[in-house]
Backbone bond lengths (Angstrom), bond angles and torsions (degrees), N, CA, C in turn:
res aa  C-N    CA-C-N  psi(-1)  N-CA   C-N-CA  omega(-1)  CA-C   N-CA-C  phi
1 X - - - 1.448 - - 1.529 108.40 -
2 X 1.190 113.41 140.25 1.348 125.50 -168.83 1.381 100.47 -80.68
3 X 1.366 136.17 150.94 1.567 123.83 -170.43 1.650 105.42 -135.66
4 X 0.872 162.64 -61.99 1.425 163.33 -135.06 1.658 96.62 -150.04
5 X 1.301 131.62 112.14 1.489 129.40 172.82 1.659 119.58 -115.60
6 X 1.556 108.12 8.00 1.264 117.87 -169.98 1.280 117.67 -158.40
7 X 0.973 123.02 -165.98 1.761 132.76 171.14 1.691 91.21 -138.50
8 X 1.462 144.50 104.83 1.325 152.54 -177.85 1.362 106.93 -100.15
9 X 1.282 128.74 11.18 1.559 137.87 151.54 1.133 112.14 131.73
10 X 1.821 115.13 166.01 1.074 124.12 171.75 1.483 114.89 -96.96
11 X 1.078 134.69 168.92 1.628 152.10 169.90 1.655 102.66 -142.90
12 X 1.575 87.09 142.91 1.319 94.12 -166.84 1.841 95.72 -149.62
13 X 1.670 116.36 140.93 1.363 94.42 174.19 1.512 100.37 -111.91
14 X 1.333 93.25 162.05 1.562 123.02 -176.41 1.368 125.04 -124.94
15 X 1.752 124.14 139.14 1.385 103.80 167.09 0.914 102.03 -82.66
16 X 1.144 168.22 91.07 0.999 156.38 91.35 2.019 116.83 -176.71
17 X 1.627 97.41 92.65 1.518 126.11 -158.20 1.787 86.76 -62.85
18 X 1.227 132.33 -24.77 1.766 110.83 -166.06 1.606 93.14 -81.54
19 X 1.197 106.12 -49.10 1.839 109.06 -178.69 1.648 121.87 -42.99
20 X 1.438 82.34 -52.43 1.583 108.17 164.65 1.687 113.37 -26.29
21 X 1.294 81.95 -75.71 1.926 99.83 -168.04 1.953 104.85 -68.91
22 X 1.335 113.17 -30.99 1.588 107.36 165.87 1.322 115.81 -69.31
23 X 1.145 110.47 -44.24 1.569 110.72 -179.95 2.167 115.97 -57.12
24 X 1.450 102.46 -33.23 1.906 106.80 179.65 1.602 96.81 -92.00
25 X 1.186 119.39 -44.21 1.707 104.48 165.47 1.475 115.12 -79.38
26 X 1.242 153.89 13.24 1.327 136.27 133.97 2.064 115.06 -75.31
27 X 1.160 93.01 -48.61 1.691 84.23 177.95 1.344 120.54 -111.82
28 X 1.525 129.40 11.90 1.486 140.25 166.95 1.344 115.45 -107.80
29 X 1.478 128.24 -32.54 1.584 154.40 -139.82 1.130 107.76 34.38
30 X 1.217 129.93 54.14 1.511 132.65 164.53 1.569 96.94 -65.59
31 X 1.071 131.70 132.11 1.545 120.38 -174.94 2.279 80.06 -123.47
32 X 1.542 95.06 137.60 1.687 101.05 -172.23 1.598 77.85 -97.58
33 X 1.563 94.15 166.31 1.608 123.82 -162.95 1.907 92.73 -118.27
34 X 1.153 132.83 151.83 1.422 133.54 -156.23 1.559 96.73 -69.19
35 X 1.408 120.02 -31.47 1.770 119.81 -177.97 1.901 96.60 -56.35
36 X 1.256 125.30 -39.06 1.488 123.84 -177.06 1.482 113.67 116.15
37 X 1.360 112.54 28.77 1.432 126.96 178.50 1.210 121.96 -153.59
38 X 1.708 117.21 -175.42 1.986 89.83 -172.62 1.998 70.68 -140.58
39 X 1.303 100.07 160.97 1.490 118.60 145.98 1.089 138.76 -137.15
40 X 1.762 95.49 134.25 1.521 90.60 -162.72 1.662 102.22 -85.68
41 X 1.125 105.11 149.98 1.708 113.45 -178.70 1.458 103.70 -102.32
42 X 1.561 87.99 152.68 1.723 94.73 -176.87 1.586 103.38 -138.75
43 X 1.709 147.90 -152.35 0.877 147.96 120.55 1.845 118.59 -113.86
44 X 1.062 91.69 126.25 1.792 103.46 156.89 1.732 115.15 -4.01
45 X 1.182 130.56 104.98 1.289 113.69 172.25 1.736 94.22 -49.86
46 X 1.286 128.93 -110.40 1.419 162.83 -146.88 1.786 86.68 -43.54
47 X 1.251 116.53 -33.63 1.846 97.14 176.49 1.594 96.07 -139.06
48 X 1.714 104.18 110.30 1.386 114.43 -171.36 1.375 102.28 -67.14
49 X 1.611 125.83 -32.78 1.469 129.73 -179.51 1.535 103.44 -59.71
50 X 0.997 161.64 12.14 1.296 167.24 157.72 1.289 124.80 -91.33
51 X 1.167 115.10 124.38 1.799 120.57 -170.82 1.262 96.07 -122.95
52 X 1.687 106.90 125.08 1.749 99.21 169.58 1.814 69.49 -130.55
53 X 1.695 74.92 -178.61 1.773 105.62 -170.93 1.623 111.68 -144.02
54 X 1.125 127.37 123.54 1.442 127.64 157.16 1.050 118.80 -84.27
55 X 1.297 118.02 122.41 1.696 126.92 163.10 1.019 131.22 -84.28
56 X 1.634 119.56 142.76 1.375 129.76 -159.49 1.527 99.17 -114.44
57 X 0.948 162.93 115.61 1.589 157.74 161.84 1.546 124.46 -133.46
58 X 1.524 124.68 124.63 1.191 140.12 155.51 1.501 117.11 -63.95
59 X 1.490 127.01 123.25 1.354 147.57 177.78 1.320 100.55 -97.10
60 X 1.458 111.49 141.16 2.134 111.51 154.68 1.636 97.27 -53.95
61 X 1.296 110.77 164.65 1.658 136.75 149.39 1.371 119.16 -34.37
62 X 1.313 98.13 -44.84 1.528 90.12 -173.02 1.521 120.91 -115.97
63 X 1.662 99.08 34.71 1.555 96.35 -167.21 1.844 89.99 -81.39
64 X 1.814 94.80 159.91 1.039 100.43 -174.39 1.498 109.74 -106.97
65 X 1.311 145.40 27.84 1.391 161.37 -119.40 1.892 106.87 -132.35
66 X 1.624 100.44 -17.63 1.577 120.15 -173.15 1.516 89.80 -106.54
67 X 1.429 135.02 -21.25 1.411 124.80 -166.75 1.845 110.70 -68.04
68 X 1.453 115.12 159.69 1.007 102.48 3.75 1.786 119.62 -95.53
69 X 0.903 124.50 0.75 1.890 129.78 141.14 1.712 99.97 4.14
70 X 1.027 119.60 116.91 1.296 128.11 162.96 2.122 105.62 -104.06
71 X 1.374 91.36 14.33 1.821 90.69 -178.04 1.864 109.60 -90.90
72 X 1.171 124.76 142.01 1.168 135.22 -139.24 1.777 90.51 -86.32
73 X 0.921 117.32 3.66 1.671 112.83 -173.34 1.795 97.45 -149.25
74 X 1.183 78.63 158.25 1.746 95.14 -177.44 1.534 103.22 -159.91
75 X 1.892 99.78 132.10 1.532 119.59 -170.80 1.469 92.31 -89.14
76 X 1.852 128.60 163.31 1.619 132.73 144.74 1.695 55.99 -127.23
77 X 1.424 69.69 157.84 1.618 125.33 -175.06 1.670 116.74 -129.61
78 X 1.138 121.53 92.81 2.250 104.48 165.81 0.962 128.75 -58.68
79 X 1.915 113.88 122.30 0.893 116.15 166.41 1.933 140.70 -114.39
80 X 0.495 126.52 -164.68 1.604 109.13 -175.19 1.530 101.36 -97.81
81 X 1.481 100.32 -35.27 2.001 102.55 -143.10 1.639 87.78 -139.12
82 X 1.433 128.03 73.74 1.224 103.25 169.15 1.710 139.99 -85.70
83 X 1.503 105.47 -13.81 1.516 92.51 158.58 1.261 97.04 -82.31
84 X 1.662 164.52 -68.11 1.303 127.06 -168.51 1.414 115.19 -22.27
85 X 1.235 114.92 -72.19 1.399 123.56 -171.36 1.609 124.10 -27.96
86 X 1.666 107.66 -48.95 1.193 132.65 -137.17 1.746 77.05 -82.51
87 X 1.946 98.98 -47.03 1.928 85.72 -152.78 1.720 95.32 -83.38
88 X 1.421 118.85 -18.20 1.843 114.44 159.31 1.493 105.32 -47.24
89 X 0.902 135.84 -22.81 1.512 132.21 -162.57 1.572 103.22 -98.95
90 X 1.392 109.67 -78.16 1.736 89.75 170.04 1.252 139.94 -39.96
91 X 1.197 93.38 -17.18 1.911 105.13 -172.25 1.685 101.15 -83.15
92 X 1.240 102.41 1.96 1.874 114.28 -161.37 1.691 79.47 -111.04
93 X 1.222 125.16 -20.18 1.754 113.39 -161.35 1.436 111.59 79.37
94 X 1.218 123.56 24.48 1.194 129.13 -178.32 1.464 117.12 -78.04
95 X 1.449 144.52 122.45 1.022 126.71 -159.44 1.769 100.02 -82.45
96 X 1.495 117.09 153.41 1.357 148.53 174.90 1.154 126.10 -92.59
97 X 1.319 143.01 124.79 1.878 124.11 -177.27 1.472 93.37 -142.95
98 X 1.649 101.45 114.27 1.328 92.61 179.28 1.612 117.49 109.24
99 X 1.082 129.25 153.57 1.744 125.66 142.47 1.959 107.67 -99.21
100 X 1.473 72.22 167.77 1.364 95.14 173.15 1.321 115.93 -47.25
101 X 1.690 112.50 133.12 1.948 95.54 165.00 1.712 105.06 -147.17
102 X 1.188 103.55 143.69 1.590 125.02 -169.14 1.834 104.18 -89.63
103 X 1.117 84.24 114.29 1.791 87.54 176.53 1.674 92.55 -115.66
104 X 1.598 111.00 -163.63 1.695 132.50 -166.04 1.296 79.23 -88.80
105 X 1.094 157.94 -71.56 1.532 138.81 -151.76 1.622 102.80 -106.44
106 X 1.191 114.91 40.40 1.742 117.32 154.90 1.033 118.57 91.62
107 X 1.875 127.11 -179.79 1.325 106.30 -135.45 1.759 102.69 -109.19
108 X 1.045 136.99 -174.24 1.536 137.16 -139.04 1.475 101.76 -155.81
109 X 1.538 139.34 140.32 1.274 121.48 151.73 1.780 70.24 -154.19
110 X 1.929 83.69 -178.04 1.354 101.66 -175.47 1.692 120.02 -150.08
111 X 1.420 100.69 135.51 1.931 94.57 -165.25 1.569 94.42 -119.39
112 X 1.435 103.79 -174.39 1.642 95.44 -173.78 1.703 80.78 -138.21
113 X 1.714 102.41 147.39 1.752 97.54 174.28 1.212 114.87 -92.63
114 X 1.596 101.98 -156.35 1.414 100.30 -160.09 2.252 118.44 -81.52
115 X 2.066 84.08 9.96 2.004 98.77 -174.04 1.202 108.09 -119.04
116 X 1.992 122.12 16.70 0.976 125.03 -166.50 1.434 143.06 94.20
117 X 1.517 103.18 -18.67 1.809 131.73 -173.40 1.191 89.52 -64.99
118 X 1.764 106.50 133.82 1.158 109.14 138.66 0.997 151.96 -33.15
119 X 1.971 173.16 164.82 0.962 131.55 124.98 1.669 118.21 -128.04
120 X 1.599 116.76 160.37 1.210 95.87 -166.17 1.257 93.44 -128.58
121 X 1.662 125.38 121.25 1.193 153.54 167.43 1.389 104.40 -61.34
122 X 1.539 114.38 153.21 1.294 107.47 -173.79 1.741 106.26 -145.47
123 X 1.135 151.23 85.13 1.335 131.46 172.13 1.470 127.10 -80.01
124 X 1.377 124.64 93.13 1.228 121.29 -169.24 1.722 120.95 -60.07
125 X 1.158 106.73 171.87 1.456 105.49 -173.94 1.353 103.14 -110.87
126 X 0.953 176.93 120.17 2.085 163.52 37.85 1.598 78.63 143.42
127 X 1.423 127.49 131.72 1.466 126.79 176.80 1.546 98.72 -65.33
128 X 0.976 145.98 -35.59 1.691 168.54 172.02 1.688 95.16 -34.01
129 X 1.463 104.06 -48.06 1.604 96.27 -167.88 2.207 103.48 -110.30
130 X 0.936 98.30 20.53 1.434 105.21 -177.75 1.308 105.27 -101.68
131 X 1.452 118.57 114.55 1.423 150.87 173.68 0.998 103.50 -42.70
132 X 1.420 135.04 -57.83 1.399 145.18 -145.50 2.012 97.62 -91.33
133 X 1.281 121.67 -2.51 1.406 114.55 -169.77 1.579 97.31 -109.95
């Protein structure tokens, strides 16, 4: 089983996420999208008809969305197969946070590694049926 096929964005917290996002769009041009993040789009090597996107987003300090990770950044990761993945992973002793959950651009779970980090799994849905493209 194929396991990790991407980097599906970073999260990062901030005191203060509006400053944040003026400060990388004045001297980066990250320009933020009204959700409070930007994605950068790419295509699929192996299927050029495919559009995925990595997301970039600033969190407040005290969001609780990285817990339970008290580490100031948090990876999602793409994956192909995430309940494969999910029950390969417990079977590894891998810790779990959470169940699985299905949003408009696909489904989500979350493990913690071996330094405490959060992590955020990502199974995308067909770029064709993704809202956000």
């Amino acid at each position: 089983m194929k396991r990790v096929t991407g980097i599906g964005g970073l999260f990062f917290k901030s005191g203060d996420p509006a400053k944040a996002l003026d400060w990388y769009r004045e001297h980066l041009g990250i320009e933020a999208a009204d959700w409070g993040g930007f994605a950068f789009r790419w295509r699929e090597h192996d299927e050029a008809e495919e559009v995925g996107y990595t997301v970039w987003s600033p969190f407040p300090d005290d969001t609780t969305y990285f817990a339970p990770s008290d580490g100031s950044f948090m990876f999602n990761f793409r994956v192909d197969d995430l309940v494969g993945l999910i029950d390969a992973l417990e079977s590894e002793g891998v810790e779990v946070v959470g169940d699985i959950e299905e949003h408009e651009n696909g489904k989500f779970a979350w493990i913690v590694d071996l330094e405490g980090r959060k992590i955020e799994l990502w199974e995308p849905v067909p770029s064709a049926d993704d809202p956000y493209l």
